[in-house]
N, C-alpha and C positions, 0 to 999 in steps of 0.2 A: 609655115604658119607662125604669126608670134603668138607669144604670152606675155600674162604679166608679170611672169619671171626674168624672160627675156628682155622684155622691153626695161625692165628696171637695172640700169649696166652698175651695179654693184661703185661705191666711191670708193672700196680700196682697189679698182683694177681701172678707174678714170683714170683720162688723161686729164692735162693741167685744161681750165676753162678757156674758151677763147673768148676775144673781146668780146663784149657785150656788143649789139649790136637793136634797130627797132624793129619792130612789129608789132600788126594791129592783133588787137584782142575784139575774136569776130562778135562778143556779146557786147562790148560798152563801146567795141571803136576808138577807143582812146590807143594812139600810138604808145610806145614802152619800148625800154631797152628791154632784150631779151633776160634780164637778172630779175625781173622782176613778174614774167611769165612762165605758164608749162606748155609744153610742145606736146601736141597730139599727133599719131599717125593712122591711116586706114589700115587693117592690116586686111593680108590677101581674104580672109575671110569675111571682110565689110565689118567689124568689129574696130571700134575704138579703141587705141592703146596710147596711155601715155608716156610720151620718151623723155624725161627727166634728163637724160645725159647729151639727149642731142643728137645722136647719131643712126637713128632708125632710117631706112630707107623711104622716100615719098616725099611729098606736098606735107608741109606743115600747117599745123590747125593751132591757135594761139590765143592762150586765155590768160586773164590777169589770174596770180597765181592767190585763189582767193575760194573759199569751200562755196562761196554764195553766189559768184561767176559760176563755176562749176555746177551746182544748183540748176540754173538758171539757164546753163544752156538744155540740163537733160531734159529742165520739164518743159521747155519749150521747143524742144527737139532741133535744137538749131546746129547739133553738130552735121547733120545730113543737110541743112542748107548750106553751112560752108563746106561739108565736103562733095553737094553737089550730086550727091547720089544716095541714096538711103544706106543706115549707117546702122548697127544694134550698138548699143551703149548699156554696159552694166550697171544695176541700180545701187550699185553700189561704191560707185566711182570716186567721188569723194571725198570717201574712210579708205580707198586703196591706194589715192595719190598722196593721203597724208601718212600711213603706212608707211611708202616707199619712201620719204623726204627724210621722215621718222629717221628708217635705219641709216640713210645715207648721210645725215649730219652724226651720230651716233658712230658710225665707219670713221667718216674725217676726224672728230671727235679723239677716237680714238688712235686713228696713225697719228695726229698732233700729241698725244700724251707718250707714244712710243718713240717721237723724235726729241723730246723735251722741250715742246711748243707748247704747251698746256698744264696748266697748275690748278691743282683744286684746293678748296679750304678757303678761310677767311684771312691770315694772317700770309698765305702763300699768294694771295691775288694781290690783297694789299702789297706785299714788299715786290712782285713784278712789278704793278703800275708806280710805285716808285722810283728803280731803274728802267724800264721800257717801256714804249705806248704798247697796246693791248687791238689788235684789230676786232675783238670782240668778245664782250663778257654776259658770261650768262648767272642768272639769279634765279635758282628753283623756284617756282611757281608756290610753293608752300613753303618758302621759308619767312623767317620775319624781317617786318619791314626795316627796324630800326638797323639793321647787320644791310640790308639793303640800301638803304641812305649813304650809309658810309662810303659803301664800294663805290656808287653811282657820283659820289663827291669825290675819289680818288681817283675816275676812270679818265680824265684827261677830253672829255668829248667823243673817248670809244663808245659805241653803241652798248647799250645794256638791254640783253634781250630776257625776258619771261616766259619762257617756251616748253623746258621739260621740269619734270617733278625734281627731287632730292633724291630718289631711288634709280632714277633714269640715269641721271650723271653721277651717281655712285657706280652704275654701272662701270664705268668709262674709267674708273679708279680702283676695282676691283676692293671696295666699299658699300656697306648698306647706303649708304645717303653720302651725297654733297652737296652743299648748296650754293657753295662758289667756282665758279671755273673761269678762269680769265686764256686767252691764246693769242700768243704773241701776235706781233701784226710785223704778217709774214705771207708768201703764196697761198701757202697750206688756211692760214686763220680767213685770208679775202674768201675763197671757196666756204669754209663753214658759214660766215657770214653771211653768202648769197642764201646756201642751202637755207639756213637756220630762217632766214626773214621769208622766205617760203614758205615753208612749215608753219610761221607763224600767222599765214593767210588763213591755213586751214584747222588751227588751233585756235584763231582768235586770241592770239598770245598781246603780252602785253610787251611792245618796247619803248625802251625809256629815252 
């Protein structure tokens, strides 16, 4: 039987991503590379589960990764039409796929600060984007703008994501708060940046 334990494969024990690849998303229909969807599975108890990492057994069920797709198929119960047979779906589905994205950009997050892939602070993002491009910077959601303008005019055209608070990526720093994190662009930074613009479906985050 799975869980939502289970089904959630932890990003410090991933493997590296593979290519992205399409699939339709069964509520809008619109084709996608797989980086910008979640993968559902049946599991043996007719229970939906979603497999973030990819690797559950079964028929994959594919939604744009987005809390109002998600929404949208439970109250119209369209997981059982694509999967074809009557399905139970938790009502709580939603707050448990942004959960799971949560800790797993927060895991990558963190083996990138324990390789020396990731710098927090204002004066430590700025002097990376000076010497290296940045595969992805993040700007706590509550910090201020004008420290945010700057970063966003140093970032080279790296993404600037709006995702987690200043306590959240303090975490990651074993700090009350930061509100700069820049990661180099590297294996390890393309994976947080898939995770991180997922999460930002189901945060309604802001990227710049």
């Amino acid at each position: 039987m799975y869980s939502t334990q289970s089904a959630q494969q932890t990003a410090s024990t991933a493997r590296p991503s593979k290519p992205s690849r399409d699939r339709r998303c069964f509520v809008t229909y619109d084709c996608k590379p797989t980086d910008e969807l979640v993968r559902f599975v049946v599991a043996p108890d007719q229970s939906i589960v979603p497999d973030l990492a990819e690797r559950l057994p079964g028929r994959g069920l594919w939604l744009s990764s987005s809390r109002e797709t998600v929404n949208t198929a439970c109250a119209k119960r369209l997981f059982s039409k694509a999967a074809g047979a009557p399905v139970t779906v938790r009502d709580d589905l939603a707050d448990a796929i942004e959960e799971q994205l949560h800790k797993r950009c927060l895991e990558l997050l963190g083996m990138a600060r324990r390789a020396g892939e990731a710098v927090g602070g204002f004066q430590k993002v700025i002097a990376l984007l000076k010497e290296r491009s940045a595969s992805v910077i993040f700007c706590a959601r509550d910090g201020a703008d004008d420290g945010t303008s700057k970063v966003v005019a140093a970032a080279k055209g790296a993404p600037v994501i709006k995702v987690f608070t200043g306590a959240e990526l303090g975490s990651i720093f074993g700090r009350e708060r930061t509100v700069y994190v820049a990661v180099a662009q590297k294996a390890l930074g393309a994976r947080i940046l898939r995770e991180s613009e997922r999460l930002a479906g189901f945060r309604l985050a802001e990227t710049i």
